[in-house]
Structure formats: C-alpha cells, structure tokens
N, C-alpha and C positions, 0 to 999 in steps of 0.2 A: 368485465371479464375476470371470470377468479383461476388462478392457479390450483393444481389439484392438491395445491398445500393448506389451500385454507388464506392465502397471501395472495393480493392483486396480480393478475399475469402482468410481468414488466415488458414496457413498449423496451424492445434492442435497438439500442444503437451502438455502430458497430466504434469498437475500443480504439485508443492512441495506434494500435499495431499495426490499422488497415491505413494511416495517413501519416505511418511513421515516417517515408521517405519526405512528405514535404515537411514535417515538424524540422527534418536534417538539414534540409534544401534550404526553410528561412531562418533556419539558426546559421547556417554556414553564411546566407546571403548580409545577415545583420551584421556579423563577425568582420564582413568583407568593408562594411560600408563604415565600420569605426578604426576600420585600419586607413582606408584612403581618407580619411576626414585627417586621422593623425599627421600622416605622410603629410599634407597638405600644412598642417598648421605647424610642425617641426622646421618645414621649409622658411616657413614666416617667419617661424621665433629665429630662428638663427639668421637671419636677413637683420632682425632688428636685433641680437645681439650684435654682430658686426657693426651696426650703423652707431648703435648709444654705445659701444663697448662697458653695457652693464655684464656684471657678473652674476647677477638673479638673474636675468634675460637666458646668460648661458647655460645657467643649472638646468633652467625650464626647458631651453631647447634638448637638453641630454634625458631630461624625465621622458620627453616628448621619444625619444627615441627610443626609451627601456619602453614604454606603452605601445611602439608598433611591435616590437618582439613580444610583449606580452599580445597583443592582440592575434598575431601570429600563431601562439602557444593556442589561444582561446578556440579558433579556429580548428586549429589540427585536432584539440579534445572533444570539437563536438563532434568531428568528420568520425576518428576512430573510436568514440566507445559505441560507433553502435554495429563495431565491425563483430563480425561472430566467427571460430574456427575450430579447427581440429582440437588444439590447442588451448581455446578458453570458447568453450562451448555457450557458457551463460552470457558470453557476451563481454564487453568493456567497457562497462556502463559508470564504473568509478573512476576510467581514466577523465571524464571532466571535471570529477572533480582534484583530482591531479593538476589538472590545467587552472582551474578555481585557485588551487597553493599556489603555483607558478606565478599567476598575477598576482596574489595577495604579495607575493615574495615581490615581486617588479613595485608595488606599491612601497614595501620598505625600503628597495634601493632608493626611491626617489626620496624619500625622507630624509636618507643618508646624505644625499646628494646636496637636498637642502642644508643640510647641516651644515656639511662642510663647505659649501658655497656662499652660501647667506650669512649663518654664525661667528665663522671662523676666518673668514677670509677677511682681507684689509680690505678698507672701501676704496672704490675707487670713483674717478670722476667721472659721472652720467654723461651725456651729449642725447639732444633730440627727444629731451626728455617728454613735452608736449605730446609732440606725434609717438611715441613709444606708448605711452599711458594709451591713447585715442585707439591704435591697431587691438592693444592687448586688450581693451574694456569688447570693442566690437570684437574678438574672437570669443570672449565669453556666454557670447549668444548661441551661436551654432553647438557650441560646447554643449549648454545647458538643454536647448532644445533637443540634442539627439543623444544627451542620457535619459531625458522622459521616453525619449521613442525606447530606448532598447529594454528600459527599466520596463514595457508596454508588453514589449513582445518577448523579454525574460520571465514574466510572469505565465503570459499566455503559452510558450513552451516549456516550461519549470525546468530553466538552465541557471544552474548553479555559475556558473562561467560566464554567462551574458550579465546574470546580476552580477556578479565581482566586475565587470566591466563598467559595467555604468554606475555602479558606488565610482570606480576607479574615475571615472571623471568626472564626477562632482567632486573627488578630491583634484583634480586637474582645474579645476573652476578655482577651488580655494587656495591653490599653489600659485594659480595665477595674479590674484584677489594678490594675495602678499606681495607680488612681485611689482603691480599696482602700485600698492601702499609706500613698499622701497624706494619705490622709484619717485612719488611725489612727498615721502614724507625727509628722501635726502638732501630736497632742497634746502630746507630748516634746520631738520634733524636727524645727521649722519646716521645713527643707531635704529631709528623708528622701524625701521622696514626689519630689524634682525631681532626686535621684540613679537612684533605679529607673526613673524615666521615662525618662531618657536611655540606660539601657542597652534596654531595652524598642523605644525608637526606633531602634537601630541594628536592631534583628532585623525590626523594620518594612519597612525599607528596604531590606533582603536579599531579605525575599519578595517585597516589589513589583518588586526588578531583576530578580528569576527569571522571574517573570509575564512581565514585557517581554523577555526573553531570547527564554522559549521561544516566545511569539509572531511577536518579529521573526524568528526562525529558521525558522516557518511563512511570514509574509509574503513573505518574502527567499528562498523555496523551496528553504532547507536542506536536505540528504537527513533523510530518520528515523534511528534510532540505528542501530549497527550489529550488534545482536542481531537488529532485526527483519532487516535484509538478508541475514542469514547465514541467518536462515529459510526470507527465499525464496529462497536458491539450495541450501538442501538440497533443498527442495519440487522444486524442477525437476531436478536433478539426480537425481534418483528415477527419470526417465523416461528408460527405452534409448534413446530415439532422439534424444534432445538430445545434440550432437558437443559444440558448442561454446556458453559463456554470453558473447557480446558485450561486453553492457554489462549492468548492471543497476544503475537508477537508480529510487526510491522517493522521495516526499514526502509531507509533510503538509497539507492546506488544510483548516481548521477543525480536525471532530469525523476526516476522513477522511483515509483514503492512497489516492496515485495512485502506481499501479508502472509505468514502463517497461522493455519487455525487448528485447533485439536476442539469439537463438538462431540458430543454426545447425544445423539438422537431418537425420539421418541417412533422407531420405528423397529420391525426387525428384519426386514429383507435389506440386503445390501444392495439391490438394486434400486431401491423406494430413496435408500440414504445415497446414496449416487446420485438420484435427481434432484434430490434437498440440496446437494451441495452445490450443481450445477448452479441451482435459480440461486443461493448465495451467494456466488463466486458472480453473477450478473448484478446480482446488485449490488455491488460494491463496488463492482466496475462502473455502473452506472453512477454511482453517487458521491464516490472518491477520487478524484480528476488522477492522471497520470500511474492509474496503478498497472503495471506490468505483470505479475505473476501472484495469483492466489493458492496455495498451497492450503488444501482442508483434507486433515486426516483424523474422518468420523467413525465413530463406533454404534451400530442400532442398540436400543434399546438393552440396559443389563437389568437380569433383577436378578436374588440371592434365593428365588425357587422356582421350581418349575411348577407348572399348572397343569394338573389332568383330566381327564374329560370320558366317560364311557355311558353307553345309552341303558337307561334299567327298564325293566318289565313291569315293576311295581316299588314303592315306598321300602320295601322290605330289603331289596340291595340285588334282587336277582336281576342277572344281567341277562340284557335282551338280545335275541336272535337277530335282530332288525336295528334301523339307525332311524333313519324319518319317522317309523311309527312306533317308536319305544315312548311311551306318557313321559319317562321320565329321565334325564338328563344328571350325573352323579359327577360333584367336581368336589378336586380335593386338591390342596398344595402340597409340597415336598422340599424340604428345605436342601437345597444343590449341596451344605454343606454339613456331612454328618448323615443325610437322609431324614432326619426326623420329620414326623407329619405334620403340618401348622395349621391347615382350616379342612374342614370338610363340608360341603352343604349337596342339598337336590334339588331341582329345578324342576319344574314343568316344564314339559312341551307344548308349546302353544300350538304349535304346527300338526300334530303327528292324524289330527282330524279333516287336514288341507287333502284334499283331491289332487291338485298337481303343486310339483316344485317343492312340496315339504320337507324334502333330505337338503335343498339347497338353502333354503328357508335356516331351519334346523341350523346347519353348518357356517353359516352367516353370522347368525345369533353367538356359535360358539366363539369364533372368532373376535367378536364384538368382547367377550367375557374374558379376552388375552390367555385361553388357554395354548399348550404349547405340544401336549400328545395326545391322540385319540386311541384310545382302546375300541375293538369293533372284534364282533366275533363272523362276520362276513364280510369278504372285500371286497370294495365297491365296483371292481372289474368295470373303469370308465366313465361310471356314471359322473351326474352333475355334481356332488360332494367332492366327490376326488378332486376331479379342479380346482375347486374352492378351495379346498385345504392345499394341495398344491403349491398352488399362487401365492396361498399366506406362509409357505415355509410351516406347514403344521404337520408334525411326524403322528404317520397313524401305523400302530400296530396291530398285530392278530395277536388272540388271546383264549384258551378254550375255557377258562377259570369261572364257574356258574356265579359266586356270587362277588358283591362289593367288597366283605371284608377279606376275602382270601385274596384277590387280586392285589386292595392295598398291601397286603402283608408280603406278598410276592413281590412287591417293588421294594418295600424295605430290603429284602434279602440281597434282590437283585444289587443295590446302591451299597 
C-alpha cells in the first residue's frame, strides 16, 4: 500500500500518549519497590552496626537512609512531571529530571559520608566480624539483582530517575564491597579498608557528575545526541517531496523528546504540505521511541518566477477564443523580481482533437508543466477545467488582449 506521497502508507501504532498513565503507574510502582528494598536493608545495616560497633557499617547504614529520601524524591519526580496546568501548560516533564540532580546530589552526600567515616575517623575495634562480612556479602545480591531490574525497566520507560537509581545502587554494591574489605582487611591491616574506600569514592563521584551532566544538559535544552538526529533526517529525507531540511532541532525533557522541524516542500497547496507533515510527524513517531511533540513548520514549494500559461490560435501568437480546442498552448516565465522575462516557448495541443474531456486533459498537462496563472479569454463558468485549476491553487485570469506579444508586454507593465 503506497501513500499518495510516493512513501509506503505507515501501519499506526498508537504513540507513548495513549499508555502514558501505565508508563506513570510502573515507573511510580518500580520507585516504590527500591524504596521498600532500601527501608528493609537500612534496618539490617544498622542492626549489624549496633552488633560489630563498626563505623563503615554506620556510614553505610546513613548512606542507606539518604537513598530512601532520595528514592522518595525519584518517586515524587516521576508522579509530577507529568502533571499539566493552567500554570505550566507544557507539562513538567523536566521536574524528573530535577529529581535525576536530587539523587545524583544524595549520591555525593554518601561519598561525603564515606569520607569522613572511613578516612578520617580513628579505627575502631570490629566485634562479629565473620557474621558481619556473611549478612553484608548476601545483601549484595538482592542489591545487584534489582538494579538489573530497574536498569530493565529504566530503559523500557526512558526515566532519567529510574537510571540515576539504579547507577545509584551499584554504587551501593561497591560502598558495600569496601565496607566488606574493611571489615576483613582490619584484621591484619588497620588502614586496608580506608585505602579501597577512597578509590571506591572517586568512581562514586564520576557517576553522580554524569547524572548531573546529563540532566543539566536536559534542563538547559541541550539538543539529543547526534545519532538520534541523523535518524530523523533519514526519516524525512525518505519523503520525495521534502526539497529542503531548514533546520532540525530535537531535545530532551524528562523521559521524552521534542523535535522541531522547518522543511521546505516540493508542493504548492498548503493543504498537500499539511498532509506531508502529518505522514512525517507519524513516522518519526513510529521510529523514534519516546517522542512527545513534533513541531513542523513547512513552506510549499518557492521558486524566483512565476510561470504563465495562455491557449493560442496558431504558431503566430494569436490568442484563442477557446481553451481545450486552441492547437496551441504559449508559456513563458517572469522573473517575481524586477519582472524581467526569462523563457518563452509553445506547445501543442495534444488533446484539442479529443471528443470528450480535452479542457481537462489540456489543464492536467498544464499543471504537470508547474505553471502558476492562466490567461483565457472565456471563463470557464464550471466546467471541468475550473476544478482542475482550482484544486491546483492555479490563478486564471480574463484577458481581452488578441495577441502573445501585447499581453507579455501588459504583464511587464502591470509588474
């Protein structure tokens, strides 16, 4: 099945908008389920800092607490950017990533944390050290199994927040991972555990600057990368009757992108370039996951002269009484600036010997030939021509001027 573009008619399937409530529903539900994991394992940590009275153990357990407030935060940003109001009409689609900085921020207090827990503090004497390594090693599991999961479904909803979440707990894996090491390497070697922590903290601090990077690169309405733009200007470039790409400018706000496009199109009805943009605004949707809003602001066809059109009598330039049955057909350009004449030529009539349909015939053809005004010294009062020219936006004039050269000359003047 072809489009009346000349481009496959695209199968629709219906966009992110019509299943936006559940994209909300299981971002909020994943949100929910790495807060009660937190809750749960903050409980632990601080049970086994009480019992070893380590001091990693305690840091951990307070990281542990800044990650349910951040998960909290994560929560609230996906609930409200996709609130819409009087107020902020477009929506609140950057407040997650808001909540994106917010945790990246929660990931540098916990570094802080580290620092001044692990680094700086005096060591103190571990108790229950066996059973402390054995709880912390088996919490690392559930840890690591349910950043794959969200890492799954942060992709599959493109939540800026859900990913900073689950970065944020593989850095929880490796804060652990140290606290681990502390804990077995003070048996030997007092310092051990406050060397790996510091290396540990620098990778901390990398992923919380990325987090804040690629948010404020959303906030700050960075363009997207530039794989995705190259996309959409194959996508468009698909379609014959795009002349020319303007501009093409794309961003991110939140989970979504907003494309703007300026096209220039090989058409001259505004209604023709209205359905060109529709079938490209579809397929971009179809082929660019998560896109919200396409903005295309197209122009039909420019050229720098107009093209005219009058039916003649004969070779000689006398212009004819009649349009279907005139032999000969007189077209000449005019340059839009200054007026000056640029081509002139004549044409047969193929048609003007047809029995039926030959004004429509005729008038098909001229259209075909991209003229833009018809001179006629009878008007068509209805007939099938009229429509035809019509439909194409082709302005026809009356004119009582007998031959070719006085009429051109009468459009100089007129210009």
């Amino acid at each position: 099945m072809k489009s009346a573009y000349g481009k496959p008619a695209l199968k629709y399937y219906p966009d992110h908008r019509l299943g936006d409530s559940k994209r909300q529903e299981d971002g909020r539900k994943v949100a929910a389920y790495s807060t009660v994991l937190n809750l749960f394992l903050t409980i632990v940590k601080g049970g086994l800092a009480i019992l070893s009275g380590s001091t990693a153990i305690l840091a951990e357990t307070i990281h542990s607490l800044t990650d349910i407030i951040g998960n909290l935060t994560v929560l609230a940003g996906i609930t409200i950017s996709r609130k819409k109001s009087s107020t902020f009409p477009w929506g609140l689609y950057k407040v997650e990533n808001v909540a994106a900085i917010v945790s990246a921020l929660f990931i540098f207090l916990m570094a802080y944390e580290m620092v001044k827990n692990t680094l700086i503090s005096e060591a103190r004497e571990i108790t229950n050290i066996n059973s402390s390594m054995i709880v912390l090693s088996l919490m690392t599991l559930p840890m690591f199994l349910f950043a794959r999961y969200e890492k799954k479904n942060a992709d599959e909803l493109n939540s800026p927040s859900l990913k900073a979440d689950a970065k944020h707990w593989l850095t929880d894996i490796a804060s652990t991972a140290v606290v681990i090491g502390g804990i077995a390497g003070s048996i030997v070697y007092p310092y051990a555990d406050k060397i790996a922590a510091a290396v540990v903290i620098i990778f901390i601090f990398r992923a919380g600057y990325k987090i804040v990077k690629d948010s404020m690169k959303s906030l700050l309405d960075a363009s997207v990368d530039a794989k995705t733009l190259e996309e959409i200007k194959r996508i468009i470039n698909g379609f014959k009757d795009v002349e020319e790409v303007s501009a093409l400018n794309a961003r991110n706000s939140g989970s979504f992108i907003f494309v703007h496009l300026d096209l220039r199109l090989s058409v001259k009805k505004f209604k023709e370039a209205h359905q060109i943009a529709e079938v490209i605004e579809e397929a971009i949707r179809e082929e660019i996951p998560f896109v919200e809003r396409v903005t295309i602001h197209y122009e039909p066809e420019r050229k720098d002269y107009v093209r005219y059109a009058v039916p003649l009598a004969n070779r000689e330039g006398e212009i004819s009484e009649h349009f279907g049955e005139a032999p000969f057909i007189a077209l000449w350009d005019k340059k839009i600036s200054g007026g000056a004449a640029l081509s002139q030529k004549i044409l047969e009539n193929p048609f003007y010997k047809t029995e039926k349909g030959k004004g429509i015939r005729l008038a098909e053809l001229l259209i075909k030939q991209g003229i833009d005004i018809l001179y006629i010294k009878k008007y068509f009062e209805g007939r099938g021509p009229e429509y035809v020219f019509s439909n194409a936006e082709i302005e026809i004039k009356y004119t009582n001027v007998k031959n070719l050269r006085d009429l051109i000359e009468s459009e100089k003047e007129f210009s």
